[in-house]
Every structure is written in structure tokens, then in C-alpha cells.
C-alpha positions as CSV (number, residue, x, y, z in Angstrom):
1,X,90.2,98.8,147.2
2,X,91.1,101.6,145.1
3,X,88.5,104.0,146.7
4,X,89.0,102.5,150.4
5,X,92.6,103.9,149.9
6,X,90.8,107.3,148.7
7,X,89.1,107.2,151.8
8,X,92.3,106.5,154.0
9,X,93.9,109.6,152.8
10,X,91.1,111.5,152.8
11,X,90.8,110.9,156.7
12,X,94.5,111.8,157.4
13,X,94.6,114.8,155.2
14,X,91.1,115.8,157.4
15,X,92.5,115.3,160.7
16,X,95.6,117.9,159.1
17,X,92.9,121.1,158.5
18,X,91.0,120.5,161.8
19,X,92.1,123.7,164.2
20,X,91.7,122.4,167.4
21,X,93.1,118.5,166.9
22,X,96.3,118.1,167.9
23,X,96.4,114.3,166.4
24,X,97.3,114.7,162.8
25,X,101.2,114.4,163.0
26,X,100.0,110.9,164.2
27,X,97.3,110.5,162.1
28,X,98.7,108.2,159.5
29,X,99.9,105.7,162.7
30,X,96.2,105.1,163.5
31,X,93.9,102.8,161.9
32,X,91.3,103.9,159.5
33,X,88.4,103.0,161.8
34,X,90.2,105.1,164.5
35,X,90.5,107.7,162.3
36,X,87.1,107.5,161.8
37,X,85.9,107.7,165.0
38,X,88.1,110.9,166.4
39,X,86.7,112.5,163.2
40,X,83.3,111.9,164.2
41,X,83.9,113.2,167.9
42,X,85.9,116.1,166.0
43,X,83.7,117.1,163.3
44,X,80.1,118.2,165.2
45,X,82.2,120.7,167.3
46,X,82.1,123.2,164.1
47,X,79.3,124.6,163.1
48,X,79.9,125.6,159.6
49,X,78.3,123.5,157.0
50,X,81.1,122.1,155.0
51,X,81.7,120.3,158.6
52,X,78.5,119.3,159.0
53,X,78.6,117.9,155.5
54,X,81.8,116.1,155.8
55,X,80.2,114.1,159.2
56,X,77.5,113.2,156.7
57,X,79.9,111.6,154.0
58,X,82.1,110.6,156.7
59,X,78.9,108.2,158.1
60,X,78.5,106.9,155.1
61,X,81.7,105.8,154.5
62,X,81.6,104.5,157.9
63,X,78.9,102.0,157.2
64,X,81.1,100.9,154.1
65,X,84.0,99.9,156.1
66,X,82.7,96.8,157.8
67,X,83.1,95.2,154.6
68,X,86.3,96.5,153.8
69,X,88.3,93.6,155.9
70,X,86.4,91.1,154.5
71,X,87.6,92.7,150.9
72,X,91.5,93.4,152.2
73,X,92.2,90.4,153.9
74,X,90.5,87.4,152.5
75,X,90.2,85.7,149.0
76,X,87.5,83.9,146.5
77,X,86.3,81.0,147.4
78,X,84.3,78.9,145.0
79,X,81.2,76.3,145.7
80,X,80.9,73.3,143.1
81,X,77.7,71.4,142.6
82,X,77.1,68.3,140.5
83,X,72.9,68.7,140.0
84,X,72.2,65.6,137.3
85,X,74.6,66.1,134.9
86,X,75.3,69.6,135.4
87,X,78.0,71.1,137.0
88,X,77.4,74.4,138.9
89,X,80.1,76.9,140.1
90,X,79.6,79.5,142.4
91,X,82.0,82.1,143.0
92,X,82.2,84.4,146.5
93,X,84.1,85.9,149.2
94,X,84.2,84.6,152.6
95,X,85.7,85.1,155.7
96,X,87.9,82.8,156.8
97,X,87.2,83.7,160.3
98,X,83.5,83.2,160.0
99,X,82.2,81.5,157.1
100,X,78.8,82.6,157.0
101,X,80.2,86.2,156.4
102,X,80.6,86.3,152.4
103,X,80.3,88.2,149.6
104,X,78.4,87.2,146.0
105,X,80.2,88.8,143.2
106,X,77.3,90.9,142.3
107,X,77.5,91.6,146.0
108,X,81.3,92.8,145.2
109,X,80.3,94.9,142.2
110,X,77.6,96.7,144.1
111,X,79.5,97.5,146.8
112,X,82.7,98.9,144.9
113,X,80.1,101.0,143.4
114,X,79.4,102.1,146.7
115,X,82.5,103.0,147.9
116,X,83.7,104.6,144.4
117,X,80.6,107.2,145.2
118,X,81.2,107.3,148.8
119,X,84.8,108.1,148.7
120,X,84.0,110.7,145.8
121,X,81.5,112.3,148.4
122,X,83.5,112.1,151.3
123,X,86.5,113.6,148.9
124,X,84.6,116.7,147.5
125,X,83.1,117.4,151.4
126,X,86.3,117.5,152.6
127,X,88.1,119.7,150.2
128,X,85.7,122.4,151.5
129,X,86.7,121.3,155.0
130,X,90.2,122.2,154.1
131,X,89.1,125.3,152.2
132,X,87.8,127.0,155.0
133,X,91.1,126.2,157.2
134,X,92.9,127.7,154.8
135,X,91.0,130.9,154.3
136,X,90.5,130.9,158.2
137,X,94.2,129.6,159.5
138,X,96.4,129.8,156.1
């Protein structure tokens, strides 16, 4: 969740360095996936290639985001099986909306890994984004 809320600012403070955008006193209204999308309109209209990069991270993270909900907004759930005399525990997320979206733990931990990088990525192209405004716009 930590790296989602990278990703978040990362998007507004974006929006803030992009010339031609008149959105980014707003920005912070809009929801991340929003966000997401004007930056992908915004983004390919530049041809330098710390933009170009950015679009790239930004796709990525993109992709990550579908999961994000099911993360923010639901809890664990846990299956328990009696096989003989054994007692089996399983542990996942699920959406309460639609329980065949879930989860696995290891699913969890690979996908925080994900993000972590993602976000990192997304960060790093983005400082240069913001860079160039300031040498160009300052």
C-alpha cells in the first residue's frame, strides 16, 4: 500500500511539470486511475525521452492497479478444511464483491514486490520529467 501511495503522488506531482496541462491545480481531486489516464493522453505529446520513459513506467504501474482495490478495500479471508484428522488453513484475499477475485499470500508478496519496483521506476522516470520542466520553464 505503501508504494501505491508512491505512485499517487508521483501522478499528481507529474501532472504539476507537464507545460501544456492545465489540470494539476485539480489533480489531487481526481482519482488515481484518472490520473492515469490524462497522463497517458498527456505524456506521448512530448517527444523527449524522459517522457517517453515515464509513459513506459507509467504502463506498468497501470497494469498494477487493478489489484490495488482488491488490496485497499477488502480484508483476509481464511478457508478451513478438516482432511482425516488434519486440519488445513488457508489464508487469502477476496473480493467481497466477486468472490472468485482473490489473492494467495504468496500472491500478496509477489505483487508488493511488484509495485515496490514499479513505483521506484515510475519515481526515478519522473524526476527527469520534472527536471526538464525546470530547466525548460523554471
Amino acid at each position: 500500500m505503501l508504494a501505491f501511495g508512491s505512485i499517487e503522488h508521483t501522478t499528481i506531482a507529474l501532472l504539476g511539470c507537464l507545460p501544456d496541462c492545465r489540470i494539476p491545480r485539480n489533480a489531487s481531486k481526481l482519482a488515481l486511475g484518472q490520473r492515469i489516464e490524462i497522463l497517458k493522453e498527456v505524456l506521448p505529446r512530448y517527444s523527449a525521452e524522459e517522457y517517453r520513459e515515464a509513459l513506459l513506467r507509467l504502463n506498468v504501474v497501470a497494469k498494477l492497479t487493478s489489484k490495488r482495490n482488491l488490496v485497499a478495500h477488502n480484508t483476509v479471508w481464511f478457508d478451513i478444511y478438516q482432511d482425516g484428522e488434519k486440519v488445513l488453513i488457508t489464508n487469502h484475499l477476496m473480493s467481497a464483491r466477486d468472490r472468485s477475485v482473490r489473492l494467495s499470500l504468496a500472491e500478496m508478496m509477489t505483487l508488493a514486490d511488484e509495485v515496490h519496483e514499479a513505483a521506484r521506476l515510475f519515481s526515478e522516470a519522473s524526476v527527469q520529467v520534472m527536471k526538464n520542466y525546470l530547466e525548460s520553464y523554471g
